[in-house]
C-alpha positions as CSV (number, residue, x, y, z in Angstrom):
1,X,0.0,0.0,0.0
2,X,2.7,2.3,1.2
3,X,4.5,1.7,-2.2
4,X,1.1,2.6,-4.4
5,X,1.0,5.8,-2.4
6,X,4.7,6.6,-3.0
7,X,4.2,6.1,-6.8
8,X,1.0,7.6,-7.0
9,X,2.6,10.6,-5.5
10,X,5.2,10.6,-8.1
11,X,2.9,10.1,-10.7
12,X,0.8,13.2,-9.4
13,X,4.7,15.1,-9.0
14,X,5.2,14.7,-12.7
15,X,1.6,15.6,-14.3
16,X,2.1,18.9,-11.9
17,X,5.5,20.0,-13.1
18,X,4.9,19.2,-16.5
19,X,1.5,21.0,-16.2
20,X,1.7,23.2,-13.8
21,X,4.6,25.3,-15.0
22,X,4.2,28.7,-17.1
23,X,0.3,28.9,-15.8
24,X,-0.1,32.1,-17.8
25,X,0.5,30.8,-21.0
26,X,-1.1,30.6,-23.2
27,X,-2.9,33.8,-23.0
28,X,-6.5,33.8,-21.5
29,X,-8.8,32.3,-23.8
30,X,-12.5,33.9,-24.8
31,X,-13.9,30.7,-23.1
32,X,-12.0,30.1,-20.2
33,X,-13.5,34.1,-19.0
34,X,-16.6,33.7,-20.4
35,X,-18.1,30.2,-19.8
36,X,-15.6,30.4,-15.6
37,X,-13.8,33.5,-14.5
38,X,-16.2,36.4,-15.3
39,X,-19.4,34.9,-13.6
40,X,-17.2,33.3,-10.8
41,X,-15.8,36.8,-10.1
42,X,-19.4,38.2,-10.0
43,X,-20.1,35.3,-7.2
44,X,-17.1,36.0,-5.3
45,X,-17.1,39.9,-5.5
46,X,-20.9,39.8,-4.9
47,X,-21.8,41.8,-8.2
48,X,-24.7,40.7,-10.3
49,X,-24.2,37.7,-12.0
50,X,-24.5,37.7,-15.9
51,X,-26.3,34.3,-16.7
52,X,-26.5,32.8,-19.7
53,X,-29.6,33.7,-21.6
54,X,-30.6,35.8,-18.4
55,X,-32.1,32.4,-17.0
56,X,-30.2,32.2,-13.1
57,X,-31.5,30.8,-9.7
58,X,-32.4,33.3,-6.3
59,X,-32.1,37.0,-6.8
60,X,-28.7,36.7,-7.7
61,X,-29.4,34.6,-10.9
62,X,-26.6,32.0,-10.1
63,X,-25.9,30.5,-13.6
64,X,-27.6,26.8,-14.3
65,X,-25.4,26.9,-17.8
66,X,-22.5,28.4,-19.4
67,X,-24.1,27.8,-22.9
68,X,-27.1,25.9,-24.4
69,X,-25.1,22.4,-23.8
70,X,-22.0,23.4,-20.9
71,X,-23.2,23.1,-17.3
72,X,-22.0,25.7,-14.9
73,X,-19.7,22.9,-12.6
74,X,-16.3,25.3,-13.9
75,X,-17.8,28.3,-12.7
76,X,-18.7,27.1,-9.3
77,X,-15.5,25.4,-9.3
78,X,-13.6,28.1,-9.6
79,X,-15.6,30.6,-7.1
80,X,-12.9,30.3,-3.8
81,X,-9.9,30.7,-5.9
82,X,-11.4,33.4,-7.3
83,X,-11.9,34.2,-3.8
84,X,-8.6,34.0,-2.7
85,X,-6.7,34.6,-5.5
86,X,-8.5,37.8,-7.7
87,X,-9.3,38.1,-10.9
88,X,-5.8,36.5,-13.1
89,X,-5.4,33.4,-15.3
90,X,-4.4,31.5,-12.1
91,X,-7.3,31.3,-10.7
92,X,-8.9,30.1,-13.7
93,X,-6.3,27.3,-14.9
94,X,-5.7,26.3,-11.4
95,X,-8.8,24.7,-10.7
96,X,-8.8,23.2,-14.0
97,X,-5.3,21.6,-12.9
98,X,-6.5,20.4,-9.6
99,X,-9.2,18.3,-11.7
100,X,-7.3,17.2,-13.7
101,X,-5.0,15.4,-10.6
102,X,-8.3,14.3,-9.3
103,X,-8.9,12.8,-12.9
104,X,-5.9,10.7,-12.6
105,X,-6.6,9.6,-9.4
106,X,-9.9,8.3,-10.9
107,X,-8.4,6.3,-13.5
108,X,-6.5,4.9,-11.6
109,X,-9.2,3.7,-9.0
110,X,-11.2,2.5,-12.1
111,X,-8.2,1.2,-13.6
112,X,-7.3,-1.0,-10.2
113,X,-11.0,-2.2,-9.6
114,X,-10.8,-4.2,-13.4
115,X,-7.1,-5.3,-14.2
116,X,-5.4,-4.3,-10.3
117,X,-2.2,-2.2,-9.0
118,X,0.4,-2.6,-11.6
119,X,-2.0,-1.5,-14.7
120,X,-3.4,1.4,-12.4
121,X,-0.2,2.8,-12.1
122,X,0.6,2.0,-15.7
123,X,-2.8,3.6,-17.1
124,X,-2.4,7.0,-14.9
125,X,1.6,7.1,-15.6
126,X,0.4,7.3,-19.6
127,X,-2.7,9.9,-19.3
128,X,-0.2,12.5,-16.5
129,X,2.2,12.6,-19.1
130,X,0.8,12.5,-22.4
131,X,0.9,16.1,-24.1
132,X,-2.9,16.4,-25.1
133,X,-4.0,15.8,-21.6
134,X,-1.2,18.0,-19.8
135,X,-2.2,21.1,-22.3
136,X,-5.6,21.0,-22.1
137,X,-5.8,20.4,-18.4
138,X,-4.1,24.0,-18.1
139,X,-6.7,25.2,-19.9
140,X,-10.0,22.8,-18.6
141,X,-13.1,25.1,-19.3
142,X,-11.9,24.8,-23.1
143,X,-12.3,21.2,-23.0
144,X,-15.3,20.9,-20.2
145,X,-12.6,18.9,-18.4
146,X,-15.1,18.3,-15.2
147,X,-16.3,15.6,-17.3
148,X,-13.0,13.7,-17.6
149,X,-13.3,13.0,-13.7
150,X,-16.8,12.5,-14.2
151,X,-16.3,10.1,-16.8
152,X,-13.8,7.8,-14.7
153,X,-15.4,8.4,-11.8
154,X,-19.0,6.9,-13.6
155,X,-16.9,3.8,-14.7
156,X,-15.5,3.0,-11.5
157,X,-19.1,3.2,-9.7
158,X,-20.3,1.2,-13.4
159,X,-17.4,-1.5,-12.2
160,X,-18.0,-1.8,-8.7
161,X,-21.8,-2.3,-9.7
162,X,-20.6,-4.9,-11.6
163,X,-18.5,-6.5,-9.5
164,X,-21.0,-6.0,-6.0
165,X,-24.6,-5.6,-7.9
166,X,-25.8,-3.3,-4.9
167,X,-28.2,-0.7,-5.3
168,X,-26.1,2.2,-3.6
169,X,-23.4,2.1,-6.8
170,X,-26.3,1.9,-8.9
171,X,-27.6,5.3,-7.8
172,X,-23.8,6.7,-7.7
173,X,-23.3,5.6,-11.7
174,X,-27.1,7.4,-12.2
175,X,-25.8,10.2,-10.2
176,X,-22.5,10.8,-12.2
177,X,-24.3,10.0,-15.8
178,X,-26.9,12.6,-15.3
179,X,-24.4,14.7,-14.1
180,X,-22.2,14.3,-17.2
181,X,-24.8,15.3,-19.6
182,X,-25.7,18.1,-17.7
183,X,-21.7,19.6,-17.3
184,X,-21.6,18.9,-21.3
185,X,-24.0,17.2,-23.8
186,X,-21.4,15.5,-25.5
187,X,-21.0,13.2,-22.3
188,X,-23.9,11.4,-24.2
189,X,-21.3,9.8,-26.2
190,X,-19.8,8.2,-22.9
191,X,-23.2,6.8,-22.3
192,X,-23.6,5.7,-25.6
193,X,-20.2,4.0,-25.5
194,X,-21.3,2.0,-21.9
195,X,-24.8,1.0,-24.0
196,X,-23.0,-0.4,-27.1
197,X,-20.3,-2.2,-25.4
198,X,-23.0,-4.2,-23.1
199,X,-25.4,-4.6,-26.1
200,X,-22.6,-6.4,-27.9
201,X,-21.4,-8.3,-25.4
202,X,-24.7,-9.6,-24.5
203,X,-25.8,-10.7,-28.0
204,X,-25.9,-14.0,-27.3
205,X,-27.8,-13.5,-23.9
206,X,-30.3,-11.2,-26.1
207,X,-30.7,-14.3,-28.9
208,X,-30.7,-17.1,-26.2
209,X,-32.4,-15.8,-23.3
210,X,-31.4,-18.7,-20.8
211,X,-27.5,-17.5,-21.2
212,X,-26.1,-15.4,-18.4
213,X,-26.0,-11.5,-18.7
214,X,-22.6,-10.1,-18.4
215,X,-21.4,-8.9,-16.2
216,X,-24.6,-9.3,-14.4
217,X,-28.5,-9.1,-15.1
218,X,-29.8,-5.4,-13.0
219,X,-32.1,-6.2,-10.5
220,X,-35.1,-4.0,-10.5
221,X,-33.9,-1.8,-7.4
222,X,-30.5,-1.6,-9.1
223,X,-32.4,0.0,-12.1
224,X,-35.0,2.1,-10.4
225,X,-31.5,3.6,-8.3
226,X,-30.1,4.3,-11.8
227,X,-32.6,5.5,-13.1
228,X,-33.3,7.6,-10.1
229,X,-29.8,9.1,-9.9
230,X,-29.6,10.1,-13.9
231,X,-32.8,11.8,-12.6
232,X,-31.3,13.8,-9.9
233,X,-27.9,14.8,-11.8
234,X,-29.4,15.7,-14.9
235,X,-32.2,18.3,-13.3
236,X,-29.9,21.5,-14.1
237,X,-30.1,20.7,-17.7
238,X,-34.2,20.1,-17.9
239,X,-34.4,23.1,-15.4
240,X,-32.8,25.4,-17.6
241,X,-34.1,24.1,-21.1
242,X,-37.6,24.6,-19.3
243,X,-37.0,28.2,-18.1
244,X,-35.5,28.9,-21.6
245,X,-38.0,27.8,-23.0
246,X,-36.1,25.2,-25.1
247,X,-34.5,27.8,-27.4
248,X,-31.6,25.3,-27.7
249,X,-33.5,22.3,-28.6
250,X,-34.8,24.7,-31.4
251,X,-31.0,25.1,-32.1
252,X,-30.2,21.1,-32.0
253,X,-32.9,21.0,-34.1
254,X,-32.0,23.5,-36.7
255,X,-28.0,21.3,-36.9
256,X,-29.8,18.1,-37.7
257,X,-31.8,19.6,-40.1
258,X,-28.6,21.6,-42.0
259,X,-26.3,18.4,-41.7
260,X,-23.8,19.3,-39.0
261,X,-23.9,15.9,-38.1
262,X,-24.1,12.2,-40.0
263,X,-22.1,9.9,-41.5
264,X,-20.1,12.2,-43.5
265,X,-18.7,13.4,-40.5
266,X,-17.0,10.2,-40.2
267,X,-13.8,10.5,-41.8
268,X,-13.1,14.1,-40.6
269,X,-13.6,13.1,-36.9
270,X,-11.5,10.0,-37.4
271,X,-8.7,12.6,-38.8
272,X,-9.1,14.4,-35.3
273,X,-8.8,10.8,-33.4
274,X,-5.7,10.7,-34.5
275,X,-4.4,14.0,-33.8
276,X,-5.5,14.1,-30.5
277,X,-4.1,10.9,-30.1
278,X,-0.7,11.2,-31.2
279,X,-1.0,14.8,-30.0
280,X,0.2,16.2,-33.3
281,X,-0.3,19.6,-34.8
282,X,-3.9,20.2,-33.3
283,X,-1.8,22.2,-30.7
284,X,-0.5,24.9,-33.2
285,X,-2.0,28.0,-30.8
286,X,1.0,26.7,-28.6
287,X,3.6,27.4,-31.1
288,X,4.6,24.0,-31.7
289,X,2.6,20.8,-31.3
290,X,5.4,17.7,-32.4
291,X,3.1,15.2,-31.2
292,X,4.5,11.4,-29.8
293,X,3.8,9.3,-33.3
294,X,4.3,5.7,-31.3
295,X,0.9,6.8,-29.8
296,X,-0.5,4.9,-33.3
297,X,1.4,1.8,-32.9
298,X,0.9,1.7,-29.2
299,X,-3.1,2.3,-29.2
300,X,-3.1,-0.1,-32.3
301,X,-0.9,-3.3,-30.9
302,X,-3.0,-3.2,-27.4
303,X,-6.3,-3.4,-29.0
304,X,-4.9,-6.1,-30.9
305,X,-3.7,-8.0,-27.9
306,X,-7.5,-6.8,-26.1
307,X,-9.1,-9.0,-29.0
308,X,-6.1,-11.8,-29.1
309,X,-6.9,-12.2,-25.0
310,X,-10.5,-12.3,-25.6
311,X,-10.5,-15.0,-28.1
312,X,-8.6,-17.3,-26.0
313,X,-11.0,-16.3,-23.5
314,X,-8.5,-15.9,-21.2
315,X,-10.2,-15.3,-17.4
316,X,-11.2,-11.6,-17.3
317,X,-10.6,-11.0,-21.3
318,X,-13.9,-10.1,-21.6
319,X,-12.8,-6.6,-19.6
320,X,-10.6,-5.5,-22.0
321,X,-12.4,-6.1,-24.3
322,X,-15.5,-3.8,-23.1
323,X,-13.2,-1.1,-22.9
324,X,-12.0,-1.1,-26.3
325,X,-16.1,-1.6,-27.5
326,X,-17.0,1.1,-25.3
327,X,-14.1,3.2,-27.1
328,X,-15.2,2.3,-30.4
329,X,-18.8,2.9,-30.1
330,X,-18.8,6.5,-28.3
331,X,-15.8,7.3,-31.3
332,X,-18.7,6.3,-33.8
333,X,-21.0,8.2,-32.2
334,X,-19.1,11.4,-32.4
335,X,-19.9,12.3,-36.3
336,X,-23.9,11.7,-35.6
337,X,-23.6,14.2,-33.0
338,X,-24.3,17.9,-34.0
339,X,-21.8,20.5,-32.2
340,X,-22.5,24.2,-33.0
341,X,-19.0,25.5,-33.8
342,X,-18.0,23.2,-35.8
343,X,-15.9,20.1,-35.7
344,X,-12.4,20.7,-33.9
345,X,-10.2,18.0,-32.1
346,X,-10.3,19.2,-28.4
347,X,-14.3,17.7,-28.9
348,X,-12.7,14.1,-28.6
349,X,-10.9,15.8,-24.9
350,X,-14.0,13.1,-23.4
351,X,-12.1,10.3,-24.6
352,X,-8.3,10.8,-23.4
353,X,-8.2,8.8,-20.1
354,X,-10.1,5.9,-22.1
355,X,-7.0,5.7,-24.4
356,X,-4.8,5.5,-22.6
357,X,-6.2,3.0,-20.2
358,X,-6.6,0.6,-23.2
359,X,-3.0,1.2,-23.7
360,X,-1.9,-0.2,-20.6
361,X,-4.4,-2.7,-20.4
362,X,-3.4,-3.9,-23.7
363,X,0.4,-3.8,-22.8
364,X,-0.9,-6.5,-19.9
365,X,-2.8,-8.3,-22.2
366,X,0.2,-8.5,-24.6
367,X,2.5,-9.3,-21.9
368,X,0.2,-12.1,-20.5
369,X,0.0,-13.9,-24.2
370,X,4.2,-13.5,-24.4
371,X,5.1,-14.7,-21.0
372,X,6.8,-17.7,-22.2
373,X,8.6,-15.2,-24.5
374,X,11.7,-13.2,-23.1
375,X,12.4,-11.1,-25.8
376,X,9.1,-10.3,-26.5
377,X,8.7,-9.2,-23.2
378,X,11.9,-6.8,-22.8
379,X,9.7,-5.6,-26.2
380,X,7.2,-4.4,-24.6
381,X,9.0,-2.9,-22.1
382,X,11.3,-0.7,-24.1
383,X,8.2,0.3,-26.2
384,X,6.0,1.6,-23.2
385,X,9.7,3.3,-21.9
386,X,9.4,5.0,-25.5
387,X,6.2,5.9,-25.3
388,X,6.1,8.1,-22.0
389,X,9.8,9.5,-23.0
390,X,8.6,10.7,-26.3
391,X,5.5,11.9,-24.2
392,X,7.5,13.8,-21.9
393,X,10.2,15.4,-24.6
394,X,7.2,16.6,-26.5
395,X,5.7,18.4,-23.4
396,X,9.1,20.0,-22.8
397,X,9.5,20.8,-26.5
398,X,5.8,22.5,-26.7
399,X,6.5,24.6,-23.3
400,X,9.9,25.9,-24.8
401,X,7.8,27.2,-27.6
402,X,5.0,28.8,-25.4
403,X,7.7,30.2,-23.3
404,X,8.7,32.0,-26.8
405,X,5.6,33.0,-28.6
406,X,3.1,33.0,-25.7
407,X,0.6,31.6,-27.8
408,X,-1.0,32.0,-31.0
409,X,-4.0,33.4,-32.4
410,X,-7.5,33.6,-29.8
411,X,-4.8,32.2,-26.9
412,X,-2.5,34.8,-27.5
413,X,-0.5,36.4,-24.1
414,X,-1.2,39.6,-25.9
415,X,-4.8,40.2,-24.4
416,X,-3.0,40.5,-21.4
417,X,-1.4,43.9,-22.5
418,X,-4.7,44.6,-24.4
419,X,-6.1,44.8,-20.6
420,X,-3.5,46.9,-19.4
421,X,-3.4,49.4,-22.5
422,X,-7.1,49.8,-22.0
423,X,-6.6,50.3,-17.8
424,X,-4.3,52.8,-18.5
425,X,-6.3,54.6,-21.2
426,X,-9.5,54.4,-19.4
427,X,-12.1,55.1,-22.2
428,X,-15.3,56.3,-21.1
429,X,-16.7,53.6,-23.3
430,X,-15.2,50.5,-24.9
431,X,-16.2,48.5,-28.2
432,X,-14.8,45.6,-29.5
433,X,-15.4,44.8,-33.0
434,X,-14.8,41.3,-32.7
435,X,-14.8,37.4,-30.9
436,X,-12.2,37.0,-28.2
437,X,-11.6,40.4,-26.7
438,X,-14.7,41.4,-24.3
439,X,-14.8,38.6,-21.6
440,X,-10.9,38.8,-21.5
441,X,-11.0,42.1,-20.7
442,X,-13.7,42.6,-18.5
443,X,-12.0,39.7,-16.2
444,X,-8.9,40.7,-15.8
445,X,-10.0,44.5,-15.2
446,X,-12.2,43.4,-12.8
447,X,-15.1,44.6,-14.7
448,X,-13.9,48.0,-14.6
449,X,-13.3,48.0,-17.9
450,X,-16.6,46.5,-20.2
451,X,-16.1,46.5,-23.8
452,X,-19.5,46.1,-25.5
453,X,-19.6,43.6,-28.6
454,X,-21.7,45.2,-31.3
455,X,-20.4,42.8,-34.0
456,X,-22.7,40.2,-34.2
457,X,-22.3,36.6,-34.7
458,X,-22.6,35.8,-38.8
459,X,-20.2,35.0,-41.4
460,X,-21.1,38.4,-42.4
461,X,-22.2,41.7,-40.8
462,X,-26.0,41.3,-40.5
463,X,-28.9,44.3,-41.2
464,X,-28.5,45.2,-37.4
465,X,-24.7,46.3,-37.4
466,X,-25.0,49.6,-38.3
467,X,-27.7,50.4,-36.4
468,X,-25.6,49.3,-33.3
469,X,-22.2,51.2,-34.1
470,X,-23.7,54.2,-35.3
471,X,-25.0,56.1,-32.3
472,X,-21.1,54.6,-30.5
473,X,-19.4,57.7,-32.7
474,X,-21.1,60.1,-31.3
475,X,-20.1,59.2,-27.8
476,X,-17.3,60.6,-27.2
477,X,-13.9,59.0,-25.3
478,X,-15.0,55.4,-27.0
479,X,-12.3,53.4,-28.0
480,X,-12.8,50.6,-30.7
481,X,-11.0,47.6,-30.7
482,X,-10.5,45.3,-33.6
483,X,-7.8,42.3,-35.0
484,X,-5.3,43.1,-37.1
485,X,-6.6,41.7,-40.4
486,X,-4.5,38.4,-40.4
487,X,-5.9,38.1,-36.8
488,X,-10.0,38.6,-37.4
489,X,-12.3,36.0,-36.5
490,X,-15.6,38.1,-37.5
491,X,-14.7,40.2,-41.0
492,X,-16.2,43.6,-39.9
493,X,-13.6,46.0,-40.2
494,X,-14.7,47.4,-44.1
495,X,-18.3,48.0,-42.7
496,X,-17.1,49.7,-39.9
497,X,-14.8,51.7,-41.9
498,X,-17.9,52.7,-44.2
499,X,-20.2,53.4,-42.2
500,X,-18.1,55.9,-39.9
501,X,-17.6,57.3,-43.5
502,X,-20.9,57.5,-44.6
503,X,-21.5,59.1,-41.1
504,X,-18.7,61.9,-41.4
505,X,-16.5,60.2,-39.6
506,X,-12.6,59.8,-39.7
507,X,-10.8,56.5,-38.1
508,X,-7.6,57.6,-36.3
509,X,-5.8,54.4,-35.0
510,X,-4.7,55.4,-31.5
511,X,-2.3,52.3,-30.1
512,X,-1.1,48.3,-31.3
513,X,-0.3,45.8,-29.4
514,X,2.0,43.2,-30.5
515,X,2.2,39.5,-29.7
516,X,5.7,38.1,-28.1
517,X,6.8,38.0,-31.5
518,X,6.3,41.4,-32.2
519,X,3.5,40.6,-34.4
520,X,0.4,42.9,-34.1
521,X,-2.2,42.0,-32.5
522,X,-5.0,44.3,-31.9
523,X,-5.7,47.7,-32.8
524,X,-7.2,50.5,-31.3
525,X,-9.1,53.3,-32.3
526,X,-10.8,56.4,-31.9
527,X,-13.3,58.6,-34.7
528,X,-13.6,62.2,-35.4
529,X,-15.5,64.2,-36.9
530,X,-14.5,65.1,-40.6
């Protein structure tokens, strides 16, 4: 026991050093303010909270969501070290880095309960080290990472159930499922995942009714708890769909409808798989994402030796072997699910400590099938020292280029002296003309600074925009911030140009700031009249 502890701490020593270090960077994200630090600073300061789509609990309006389909779990989360701490980056990333320790230690409870010490330590050694779960547990309200340790957690109550059959772990998975949908919708695919794996495991039970379910048949009070508990954890969703009157199923709706989701999806989300996987290139706002390649052959010898166990049916194969189903099937799942922007990799953030469990479980699998085998052996073991070595130099490599650039693009360190230009300037009113400048700046100014977003959320500037910059000129002291060109997520500079011409108005550009790199970044100006 003593010697589990020790390594467990060491394990948790590496994840935070590798993690923890260079908390600032990249630079505060759009997300990371708006969906955790600006309504966990209005908590903590005891301002008026801005909920989203004004729907809130008590006279405060405590937030039930951060968007249509994010629970509010982050924000909550992050309320005493906002507390204690202020409004900065810290207090923002460091909660996200305290779950994700707490994630490891759930794998590896989950990990123990099914395959026992040795893989444990083997399957959290592989997810505190690998580069996509180090980076984006710096930055967990990007990925939702609350449901990470929800996820594990749900699987080790799902195990224990297995193992035990009583009704108390029964209500605990409920609990943690309902509570996974509600912290993100895409924790459906988790569920999903669980539903396929036991469906195909029990086809013969399903065919031949007198065969045993595996791994057991629910009693009635085990389902009922279940049941009960999805209930219980999934009431903050249905609460705020019902007081929003379901404008986001209207949304879901609308992203069947247009195709956001179906098998076509397949190929592209596959694509991502593998980047997040290998961690390779999808980190390119970090200046340099060189990935671990042997990721690919790793992942892709253990499920091998997964299905090579279970055919032997070797005693407990058929564990394994769920995992990698339940992997599969939520993976398959992921192109029939709509996601309103778009597809991107860091959606797939759900499946991390699955892979790398497989991994590990699969290197015990392979090593079980070799044991008469020496060489074989000593293979496996130089492989899996390769693995978390390239793992490690790849996190080392990436933080040498954030240290440099701090960050690319919307993560760019340069918001930070975006806050400061606009604290020292102290415009009587502030506008930003585009995505991924307001809830930055309004955190880290501590609200005193509120840029108002006028730009609108199109492809193009809608019938409206006018109508909302126009009376801003003749305000005077307002400062209007856009991107540089190369930098602009939302096109709206030429309107904005034209219409303060059409108005008798002149643009003068008042201040840049650059990116590390010198770069500029943002631009700031003010209009006079012609």
């Amino acid at each position: 026991m003593k010697k589990t502890v020790f390594a467990l701490a060491l394990i948790l020593g590496a994840y935070f050093s590798l993690a923890g270090q260079q908390l600032d960077l990249p630079g505060l994200h759009n997300d990371e303010a708006q969906e955790a630090g600006l309504p966990a600073l209005q908590i903590a300061s005891g301002a008026p909270v801005s909920a989203f789509r004004n729907v809130g609990i008590g006279p405060r309006h405590f937030p039930l969501m951060v968007q249509d389909y994010i629970g509010a779990l982050h924000v909550y989360i992050s309320v005493p070290f906002m507390a204690a701490f202020g409004p900065n980056t810290f207090s923002v990333r460091l909660p996200a880095l305290l779950i994700g320790a707490i994630t490891l230690l759930l794998t590896f409870g989950f990990t123990r309960s099914g395959w026992g010490n040795p893989v444990a330590l083997l399957s959290t050694v592989l997810l505190a080290v690998h580069p996509s779960f180090v980076f984006w547990s710096r930055q967990g309200t990007l990925v939702a990472s609350v449901t990470l340790a929800i996820a594990m957690a749900l699987l080790w109550a799902a195990a224990r159930w297995c193992k035990h059959g009583n009704t108390r772990m029964a209500l605990a998975a409920g609990l943690l499922a309902g509570t996974g949908v509600y912290s993100k919708i895409l924790f459906v695919w988790i569920l999903g995942g669980i539903a396929g794996a036991a469906l195909l495991l029990n086809l013969t039970y399903l065919v031949r009714a007198r065969a045993p379910a595996w791994p057991r048949r629910p009693t009635l009070a085990s389902t009922l708890a279940a049941a009960g508990g999805f209930a219980v954890g999934v009431t903050p969703l249905l609460a705020f769909h019902a007081l929003s009157r379901g404008v986001a199923l209207t949304l879901a709706g609308k992203m069947f409808s247009t195709g956001a989701a179906g098998w076509g999806q397949l190929w592209g989300r596959l694509d991502h798989f593998t980047a997040v996987l290998t961690a390779q290139n999808h980190f390119w706002y970090l200046g340099s994402s060189p990935g671990n390649r042997l990721w690919l052959w790793a992942f892709s010898l253990a499920v091998l030796a997964i299905v090579a166990q279970a055919t032997r049916r070797d005693a407990h194969a058929r564990r394994g072997l769920a995992l990698v189903l339940l992997l599969a099937t939520s993976v398959l799942l992921v192109p029939l699910t709509p996601t309103p922007a778009g597809l991107f990799p860091h959606h797939l953030a759900l499946f991390t400590p699955l892979w790398t469990t497989v991994v590990a479980v699969g290197a015990a699998a392979g090593a079980h099938l070799a044991r008469q085998h020496r060489a074989a052996l000593i293979a496996i073991a130089f492989g899996l020292t390769a693995l978390v070595s390239g793992d490690v130099t790849a996190d080392l490599h990436m933080h040498r280029a954030l240290a440099k650039g701090g960050g690319e693009g919307p993560h760019s360190a340069a918001i930070y002296a975006l806050a400061e230009r606009l604290k020292s300037l102290q415009p009587a009113h502030t506008v930003a003309l585009d995505w991924g400048i307001a809830p930055q700046v309004r955190y880290l100014t501590s609200e005193r600074i509120t840029p108002s977003e006028v730009f609108g959320y199109g492809y193009a500037a809608d019938a409206g925009f006018g109508a909302r910059v126009q009376p801003l000129f003749q305000q005077p002291g307002t400062v209007f911030v856009l991107h540089t060109p190369e930098e602009t997520i939302f096109q709206r500079r030429t309107e904005f140009t034209e219409i303060a011409a059409n108005s008798g108005y002149v643009l003068q550009k008042i201040g840049v700031v650059r990116k590390r790199s010198g770069v500029p970044m943002f631009e700031l100006f003010v209009v006079n009249k012609e």
